[in-house]
C-alpha positions in Angstrom: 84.4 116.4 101.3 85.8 113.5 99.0 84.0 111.3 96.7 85.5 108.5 97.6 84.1 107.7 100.9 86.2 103.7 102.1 83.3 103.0 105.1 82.6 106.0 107.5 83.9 109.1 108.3 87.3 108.3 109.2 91.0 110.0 109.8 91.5 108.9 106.3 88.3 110.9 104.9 89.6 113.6 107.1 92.7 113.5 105.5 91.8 113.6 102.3 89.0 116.5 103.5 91.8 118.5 104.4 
């Protein structure tokens, strides 16, 4: 997963997961 975490576990995170 990312470090950087904006607020929750969003598309963004996933994104950035991915």
């Amino acid at each position: 997963m990312t470090i950087i975490k904006p607020l929750k576990l969003s598309s963004l995170d996933t994104a950035y997961a991915g």
